[in-house]
C-alpha positions in Angstrom: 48.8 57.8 49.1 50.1 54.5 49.4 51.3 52.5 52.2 55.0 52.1 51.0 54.9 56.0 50.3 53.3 56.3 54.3 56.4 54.5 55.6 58.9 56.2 53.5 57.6 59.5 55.3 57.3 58.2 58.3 60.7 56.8 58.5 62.5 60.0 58.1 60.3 62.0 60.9 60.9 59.4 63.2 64.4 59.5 62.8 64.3 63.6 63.3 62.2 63.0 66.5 64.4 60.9 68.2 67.5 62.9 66.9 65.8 65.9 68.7 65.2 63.6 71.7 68.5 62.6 71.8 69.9 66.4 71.9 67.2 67.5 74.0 68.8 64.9 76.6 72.3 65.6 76.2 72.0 69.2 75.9 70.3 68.8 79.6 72.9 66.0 80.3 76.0 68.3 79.7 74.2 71.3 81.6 74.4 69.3 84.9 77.5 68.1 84.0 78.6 71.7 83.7 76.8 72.8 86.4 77.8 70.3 89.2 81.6 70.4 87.6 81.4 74.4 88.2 80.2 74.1 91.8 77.3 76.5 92.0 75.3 77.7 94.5 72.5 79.4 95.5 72.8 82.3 97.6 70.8 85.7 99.0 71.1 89.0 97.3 69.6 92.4 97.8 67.3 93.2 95.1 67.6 97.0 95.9 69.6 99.1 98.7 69.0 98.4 102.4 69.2 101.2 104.9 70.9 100.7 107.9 68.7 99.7 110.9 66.3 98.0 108.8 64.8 95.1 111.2 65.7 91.5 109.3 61.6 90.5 109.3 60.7 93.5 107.2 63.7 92.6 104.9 62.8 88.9 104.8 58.8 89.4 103.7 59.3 93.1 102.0 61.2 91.8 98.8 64.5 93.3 99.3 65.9 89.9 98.4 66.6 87.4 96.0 67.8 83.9 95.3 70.6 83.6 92.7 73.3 81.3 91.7 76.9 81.9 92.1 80.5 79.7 91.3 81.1 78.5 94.9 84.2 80.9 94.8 82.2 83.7 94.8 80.6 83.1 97.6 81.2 85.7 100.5 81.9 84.2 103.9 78.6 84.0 105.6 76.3 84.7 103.0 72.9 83.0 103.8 70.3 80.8 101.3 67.2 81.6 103.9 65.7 84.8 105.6 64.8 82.7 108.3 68.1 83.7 110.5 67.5 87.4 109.8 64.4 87.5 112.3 65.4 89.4 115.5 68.1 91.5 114.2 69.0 95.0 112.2 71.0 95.4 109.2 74.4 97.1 110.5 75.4 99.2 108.0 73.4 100.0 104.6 73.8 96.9 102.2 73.6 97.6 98.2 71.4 96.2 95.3 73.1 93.2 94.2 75.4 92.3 97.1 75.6 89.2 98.7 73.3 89.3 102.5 75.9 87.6 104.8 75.2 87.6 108.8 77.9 89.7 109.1 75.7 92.2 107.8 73.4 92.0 110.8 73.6 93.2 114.2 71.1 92.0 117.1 67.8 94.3 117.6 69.6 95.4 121.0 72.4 97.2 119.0 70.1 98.6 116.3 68.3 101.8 115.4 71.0 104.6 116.5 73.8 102.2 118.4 74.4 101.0 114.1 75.3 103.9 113.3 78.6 104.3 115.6 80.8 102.0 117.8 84.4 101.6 119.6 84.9 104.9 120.8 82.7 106.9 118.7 79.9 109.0 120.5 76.7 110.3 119.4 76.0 114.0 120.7 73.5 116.8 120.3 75.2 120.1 119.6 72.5 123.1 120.3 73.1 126.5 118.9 71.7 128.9 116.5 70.4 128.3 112.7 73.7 130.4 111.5 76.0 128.0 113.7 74.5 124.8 112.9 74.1 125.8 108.6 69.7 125.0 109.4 68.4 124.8 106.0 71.9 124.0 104.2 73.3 121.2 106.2 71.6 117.5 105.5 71.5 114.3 107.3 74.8 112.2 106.3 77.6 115.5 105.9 80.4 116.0 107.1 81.3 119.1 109.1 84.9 121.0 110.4 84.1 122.7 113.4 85.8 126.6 113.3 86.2 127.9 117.3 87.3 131.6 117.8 88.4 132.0 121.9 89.0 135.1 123.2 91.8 135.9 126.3 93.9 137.9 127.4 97.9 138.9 127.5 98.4 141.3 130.2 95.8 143.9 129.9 95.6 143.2 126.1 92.3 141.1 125.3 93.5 138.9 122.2 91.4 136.6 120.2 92.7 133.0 118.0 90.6 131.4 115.5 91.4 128.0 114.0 89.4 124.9 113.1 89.3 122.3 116.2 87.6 119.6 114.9 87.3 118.3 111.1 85.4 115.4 109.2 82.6 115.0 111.8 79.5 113.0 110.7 76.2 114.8 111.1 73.8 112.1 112.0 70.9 114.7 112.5 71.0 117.9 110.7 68.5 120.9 112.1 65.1 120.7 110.9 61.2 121.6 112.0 60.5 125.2 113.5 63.4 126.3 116.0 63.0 127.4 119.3 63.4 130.9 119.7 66.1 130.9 122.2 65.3 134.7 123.8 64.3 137.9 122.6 66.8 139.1 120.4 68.5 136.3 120.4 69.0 133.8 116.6 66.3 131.2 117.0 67.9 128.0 118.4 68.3 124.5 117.0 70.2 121.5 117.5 72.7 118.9 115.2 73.1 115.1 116.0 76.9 114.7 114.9 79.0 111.0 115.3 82.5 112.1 117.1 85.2 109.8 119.0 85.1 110.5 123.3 87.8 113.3 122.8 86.1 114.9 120.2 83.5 115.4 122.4 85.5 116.7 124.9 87.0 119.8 122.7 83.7 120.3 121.6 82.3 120.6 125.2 85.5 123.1 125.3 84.4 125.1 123.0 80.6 125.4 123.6 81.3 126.9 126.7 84.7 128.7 126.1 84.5 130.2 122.2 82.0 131.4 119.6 82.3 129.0 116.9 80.1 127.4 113.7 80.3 124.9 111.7 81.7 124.7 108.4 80.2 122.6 105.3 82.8 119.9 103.9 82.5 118.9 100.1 81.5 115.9 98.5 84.1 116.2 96.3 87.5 115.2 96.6 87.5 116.9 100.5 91.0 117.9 101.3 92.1 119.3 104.6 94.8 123.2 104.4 97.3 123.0 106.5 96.4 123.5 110.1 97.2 127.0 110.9 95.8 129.8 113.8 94.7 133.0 113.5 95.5 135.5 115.4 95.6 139.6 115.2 99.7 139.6 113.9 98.8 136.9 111.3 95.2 138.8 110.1 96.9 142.3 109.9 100.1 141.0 108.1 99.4 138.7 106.0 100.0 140.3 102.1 101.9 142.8 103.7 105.6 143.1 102.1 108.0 142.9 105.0 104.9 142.0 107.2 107.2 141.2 110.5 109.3 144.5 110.4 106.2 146.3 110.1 104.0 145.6 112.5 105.9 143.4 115.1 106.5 146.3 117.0 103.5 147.5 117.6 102.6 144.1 119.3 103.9 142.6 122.4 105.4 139.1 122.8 103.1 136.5 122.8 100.8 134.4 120.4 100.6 137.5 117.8 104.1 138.4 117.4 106.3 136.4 115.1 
């Protein structure tokens, strides 16, 4: 091959190199441009869900997060680039794969473990009673529960009862689990649920441990609605479906919460 042939080849690959070169550069050029004109930054997510009351050291060094880039718009107010400020405290509610970790999130150890899981005037408390009351073996950690009480009086000489639901939508912190107690001879073996309920919930409920029979009753996890709230009585029990209900039986009742 000759020399002017050599050059001829050359020439053209040359050319093609430093037209790549010269993409290479501005593709990277315009990238930075792009990048810098878009203002992104790099944040923190969560690289799978966090349960509540996880301490912030075992989050920072057990890969539940991530570095990632985001349009400075899109940042959420207090999100964090570092684990470093994490140390010393407990997530305070359960953060999701994907979201932003913000120190809003976080709660110091002091107000961690249980104390994340209610606040304001919200109060934990242990219910005890029997498997049958407390659903054992049907009811799970995180459900909600109404709360049906039945208390028994009387009018006069005539012992009435009235049953209605006292207290709805209750969180159960703790459902019943392990081998019960058995609470006597004879007696359903006894348990205990850990439910989340405001000061005055508390206090019906102290009412009615002490004052009714009562049980809890299971809420869906679907669409949950609430009936209308209503009491039961003997008058409403006996008549209800009944045609003319009122004429029929009202006088065989007294005046008081059973008659119309």
């Amino acid at each position: 091959m000759t020399k002017s042939r050599l050059r001829n080849l050359a020439l053209p690959l040359g050319l093609a190199t430093l037209a790549a070169v010269l993409i290479g550069m501005y593709v990277i050029s315009y990238r930075n441009r792009v990048t810098h004109g878009a203002g992104l930054v790099k944040v923190l997510v969560a690289t799978r869900d966090i349960p509540a009351g996880t301490d912030g050291s075992t989050i920072a060094g057990g890969g539940y997060l991530k570095s990632q880039t985001v349009p400075r718009r899109a940042v959420v107010p207090g999100s964090i680039t570092t684990a470093a400020p994490l140390t010393a405290k407990v997530t305070a509610g359960q953060i999701y794969e994907g979201q932003q970790v913000t120190l809003r999130q976080f709660v110091p150890v002091a107000q961690g473990g249980i104390f994340a899981k209610f606040s304001g005037a919200q109060r934990i408390v242990v219910i005890p009673g029997d498997q049958n009351q407390l659903l054992a073996g049907t009811m799970s950690d995180g459900d909600r529960v109404d709360v049906v009480a039945t208390a028994k009086y009387h009018v006069g000489d005539l012992a009435r009862a009235t049953s209605r639901v006292i207290l709805r939508n209750l969180l159960v912190l703790k459902a019943p689990d392990g081998a019960p107690k058995a609470a006597s001879v004879g007696a359903p073996p006894a348990v205990t649920a850990t439910l989340v309920m405001t000061d005055k919930e508390a206090q019906t409920m102290a009412w009615a441990l002490k004052q009714t029979s009562w049980f809890f009753a299971l809420r869906p996890t679907s669409k949950p609605a609430n009936s209308p709230p209503t009491a039961e009585t003997l008058f409403s029990v006996l008549g209800r479906g009944l045609p003319g209900a009122p004429g029929q039986i009202a006088g065989n009742f007294p005046g008081s919460i059973d008659a119309p």
